[in-house]
N, C-alpha and C positions, 0 to 999 in steps of 0.2 A: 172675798169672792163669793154670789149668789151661787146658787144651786142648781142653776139654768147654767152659767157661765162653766162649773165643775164639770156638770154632765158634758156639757160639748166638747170640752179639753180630754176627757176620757175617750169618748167618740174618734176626737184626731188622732186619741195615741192609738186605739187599736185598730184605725184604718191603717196607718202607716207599715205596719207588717204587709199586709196586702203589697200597698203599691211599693213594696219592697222587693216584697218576691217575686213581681211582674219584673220590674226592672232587673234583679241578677238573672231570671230567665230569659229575657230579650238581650242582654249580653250572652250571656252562654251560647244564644242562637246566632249571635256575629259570629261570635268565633267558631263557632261547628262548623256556621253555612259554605264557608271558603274553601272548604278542603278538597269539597269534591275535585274542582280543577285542577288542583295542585295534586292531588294524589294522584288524579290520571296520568299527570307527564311526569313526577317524578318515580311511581313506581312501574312506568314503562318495562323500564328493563332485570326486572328484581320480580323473584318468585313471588305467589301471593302472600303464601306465610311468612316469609321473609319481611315484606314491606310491612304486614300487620303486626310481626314483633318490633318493628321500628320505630312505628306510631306509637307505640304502648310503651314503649322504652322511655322513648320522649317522652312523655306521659308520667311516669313513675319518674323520673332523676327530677324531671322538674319540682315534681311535689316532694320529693327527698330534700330538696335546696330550700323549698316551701319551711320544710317543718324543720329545718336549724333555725330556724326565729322561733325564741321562746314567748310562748300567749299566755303563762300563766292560770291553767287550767280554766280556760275562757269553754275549751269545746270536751265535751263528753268523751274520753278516750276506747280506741278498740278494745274489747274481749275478747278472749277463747273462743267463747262459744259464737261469734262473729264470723270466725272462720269458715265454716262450711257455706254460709251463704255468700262470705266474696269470693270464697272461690266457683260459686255456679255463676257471679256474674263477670268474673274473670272468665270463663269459659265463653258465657254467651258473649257478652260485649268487648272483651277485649283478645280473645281466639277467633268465632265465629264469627260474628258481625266483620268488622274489618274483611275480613278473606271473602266475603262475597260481595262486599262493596268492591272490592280492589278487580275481583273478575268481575261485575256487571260493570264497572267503568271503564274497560276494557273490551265493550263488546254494545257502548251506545256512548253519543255525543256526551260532553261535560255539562252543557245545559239540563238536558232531558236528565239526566242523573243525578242532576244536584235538586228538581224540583220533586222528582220521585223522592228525596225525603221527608218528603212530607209526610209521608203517610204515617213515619213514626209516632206524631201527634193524636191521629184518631186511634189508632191500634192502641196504643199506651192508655188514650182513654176508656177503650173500651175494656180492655185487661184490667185497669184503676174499678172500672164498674163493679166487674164481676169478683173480683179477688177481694177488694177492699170495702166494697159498694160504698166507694165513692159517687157524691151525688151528680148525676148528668140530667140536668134540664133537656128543656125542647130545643131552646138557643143552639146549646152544644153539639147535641143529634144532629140538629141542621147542618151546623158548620164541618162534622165527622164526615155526614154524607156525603156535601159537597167538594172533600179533599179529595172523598173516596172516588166520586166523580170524576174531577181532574185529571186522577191518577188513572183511573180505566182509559178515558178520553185519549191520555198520550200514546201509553201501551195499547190500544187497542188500533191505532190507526196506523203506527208505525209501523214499518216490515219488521221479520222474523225476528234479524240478527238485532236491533234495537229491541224489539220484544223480551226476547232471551235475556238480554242485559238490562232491562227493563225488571227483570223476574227476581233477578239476583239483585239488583239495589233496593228490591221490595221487600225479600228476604232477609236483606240488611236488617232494614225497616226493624220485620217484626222482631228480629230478633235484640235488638236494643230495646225495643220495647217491651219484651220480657224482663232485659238487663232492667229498666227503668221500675217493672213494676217489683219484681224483687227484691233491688237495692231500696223500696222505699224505707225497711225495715232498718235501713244502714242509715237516712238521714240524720237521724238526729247526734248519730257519732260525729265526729271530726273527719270534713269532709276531705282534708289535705289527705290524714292517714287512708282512708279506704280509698283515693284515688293512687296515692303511693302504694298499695297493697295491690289493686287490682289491676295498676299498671305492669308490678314488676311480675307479678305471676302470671300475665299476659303475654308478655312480651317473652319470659322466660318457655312457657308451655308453646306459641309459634315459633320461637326460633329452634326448639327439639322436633316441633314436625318439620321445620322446612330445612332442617340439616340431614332428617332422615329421609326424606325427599327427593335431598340432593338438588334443593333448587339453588338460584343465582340469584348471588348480592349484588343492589345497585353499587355504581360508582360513588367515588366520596361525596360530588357535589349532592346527588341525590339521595345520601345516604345521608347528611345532614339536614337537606329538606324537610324529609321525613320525621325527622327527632325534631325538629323544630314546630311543623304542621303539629303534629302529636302532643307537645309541648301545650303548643294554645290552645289547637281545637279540640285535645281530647282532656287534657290534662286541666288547666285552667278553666275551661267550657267545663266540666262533670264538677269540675271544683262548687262554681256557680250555679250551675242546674241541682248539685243537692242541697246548697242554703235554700234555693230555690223551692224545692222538692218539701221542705220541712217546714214552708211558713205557707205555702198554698197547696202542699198537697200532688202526687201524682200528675191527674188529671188537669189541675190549669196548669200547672208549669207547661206541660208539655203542650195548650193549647199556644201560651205564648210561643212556647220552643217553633211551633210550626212556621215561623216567619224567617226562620233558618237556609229554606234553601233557595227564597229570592235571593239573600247575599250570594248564593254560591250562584245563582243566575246568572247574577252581576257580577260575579269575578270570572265565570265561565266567559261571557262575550269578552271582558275588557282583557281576557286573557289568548282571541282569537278564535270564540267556538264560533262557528254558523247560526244562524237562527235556524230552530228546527223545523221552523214554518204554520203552516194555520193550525193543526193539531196542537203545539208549544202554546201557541194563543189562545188558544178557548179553555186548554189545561191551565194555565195561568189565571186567567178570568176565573175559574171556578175555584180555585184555590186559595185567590186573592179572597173572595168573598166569603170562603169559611175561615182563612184567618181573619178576618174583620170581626165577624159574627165572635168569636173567642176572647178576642181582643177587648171586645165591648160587655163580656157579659160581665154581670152583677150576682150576690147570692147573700140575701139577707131576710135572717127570718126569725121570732123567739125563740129560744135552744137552751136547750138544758144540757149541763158538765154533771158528769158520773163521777163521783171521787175518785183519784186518779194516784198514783204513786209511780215516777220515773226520775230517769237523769237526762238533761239534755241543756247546753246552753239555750239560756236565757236573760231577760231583763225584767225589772219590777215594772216596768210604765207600761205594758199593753195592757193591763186589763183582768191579764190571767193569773199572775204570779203574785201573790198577796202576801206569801210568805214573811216568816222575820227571821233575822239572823244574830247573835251574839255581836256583832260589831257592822259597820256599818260598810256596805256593800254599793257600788256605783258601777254602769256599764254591763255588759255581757259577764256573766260566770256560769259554772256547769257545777251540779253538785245534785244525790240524789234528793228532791222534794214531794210533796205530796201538794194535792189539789184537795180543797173541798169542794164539794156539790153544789154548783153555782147556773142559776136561769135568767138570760138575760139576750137583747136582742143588738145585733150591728150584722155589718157586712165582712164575710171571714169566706175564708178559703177551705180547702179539707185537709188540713194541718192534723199533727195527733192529736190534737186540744177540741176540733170540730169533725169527727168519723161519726156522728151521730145519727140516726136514722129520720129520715124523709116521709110524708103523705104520699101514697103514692108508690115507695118504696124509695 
């Protein structure tokens, strides 16, 4: 094999991370995007908190059931000192968030609610900016903008009571994307455990508000709903959004993640919502086109690796991992390793490997 032929097979292996993490975050974004409509009607009749420890519940057993399959120390295991930050995103994403999705669903149609997720995506990126400074091109701005657009555009035309619940699904928004930007530091753990973790501490902290309360449990059928919604959309979805999260970074996952709440569009109508009319349509139109713009960007440039010392699964074939081992190693393992100091140029996402600083900033 020439030396032209070597370099190119490198090239594909360390694309392939990329369009890796594109793809588990474009799944993660089916199964989120659905929920809206189904959460509307089945937590009709169930207090907020109530339904939000339900989803979480769901959430946590399924990843409990996840992790009796032994992986053979494939994924980086939780620590101690792990603790305090899943429990802030047990708080924001799995207390918070839910309980204002559940009232702003409650107070505007299942379409307009399920496209106001979107907003998750620019919010998260622009948190990824400032926290992480993670890199945002002009592309990205553009596309952030015109979510941000969309989302004025709908809430702005619609009357109050859609407004109002318009506020609270924005609220939702931001505050998963706190949860997103926080938990980046949980990626590279084992994403089963810390969705088992932030599930059950979830689900366990709203079902003590909503028993002090005093509010009202759904019915059975609706009360399996819920653990099942939960299950996929929160539990399996976060599953995939932090493999996601760890090979491209905050910021694009969640620019893919934004195609998330056309599905719940589309389960909203085929589940009998109204069109919400020409507002719905021109918010769509704008939203469509900053998902596109996300969808499409690119980000490749010469870069230089800082020596590095972590633990986190990995493989030998992208590019980064050079290490050597006492016996011979195949597939995904976790194990702590170090990096040397390595300057080289392809198309990479802002993974722990690429947080490197920009022209420009």
């Amino acid at each position: 094999m020439n030396a032209h032929s070597t370099g190119a097979e490198s090239r594909r292996r360390r694309a392939k991370p990329i369009a890796r993490g594109v793809l588990l975050a474009g799944l993660a974004a089916v199964l989120f995007g659905a929920i809206a409509p189904v959460v509307k009607q089945a937590s009709a009749q169930a207090g907020t908190f109530a339904a939000g420890a339900l989803l979480y519940l769901g959430a946590g057993l399924a990843s409990l059931v996840s992790l009796t399959v032994g992986r053979g120390g494939v994924e980086a295991p939780l620590r101690r000192g792990s603790m305090p930050r899943l429990a802030a995103v047990a708080l924001l994403g799995a207390v918070l968030a839910p309980a204002a999705l559940v009232l702003g669903l409650r107070q505007t149609d299942a379409a307009s609610g399920a496209l106001l997720l979107a907003l998750e995506a620019p919010l998260t990126l622009l948190l990824a900016r400032l926290l992480y400074r993670e890199h945002v091109g002009r592309r990205a701005l553009a596309a952030m903008l015109l979510i941000f657009a969309g989302s004025l555009v709908l809430g702005g035309v619609a009357g109050w009571r859609a407004s109002s619940g318009g506020a609270l699904v924005a609220l939702a928004t931001l505050l998963w994307a706190l949860d997103n930007t926080v938990s980046r530091a949980l990626a590279e753990l084992d994403p089963v455990s810390v969705v088992a973790a932030k599930g059950l501490m979830g689900a366990l902290a709203s079902a003590s508000v909503a028993v002090a309360l005093g509010e009202s449990w759904p019915a059975l059928t609706s009360t399996l709903t819920l653990l099942a919604v939960g299950a996929a959309g929160f539990g399996v979805s976060l599953q995939l959004y932090l493999r996601a999260q760890r090979t491209v970074g905050a910021a694009r996952t969640a620019s893919v993640f934004a195609a998330a709440p056309f599905v719940g569009v589309l389960a909203a109508f085929a589940l009998g919502s109204p069109p919400p009319g020409a507002a719905f349509a021109a918010a769509l139109l704008l939203v469509g086109l900053g998902v596109a713009l996300h969808a499409t960007e690119s980000h490749r440039h010469l870069h230089r690796h800082a020596a590095l010392a972590h633990e986190h699964a990995h493989v030998h074939e992208d590019g980064h991992h050079d290490h050597s081992h006492p016996f011979p190693v195949v597939g995904p393992h976790s194990h702590p390793h170090e990096h040397q100091a390595l300057e080289h140029e392809h198309d990479h996402g802002e993974d722990t490997h690429h947080l490197h600083a920009h022209r420009g900033g």
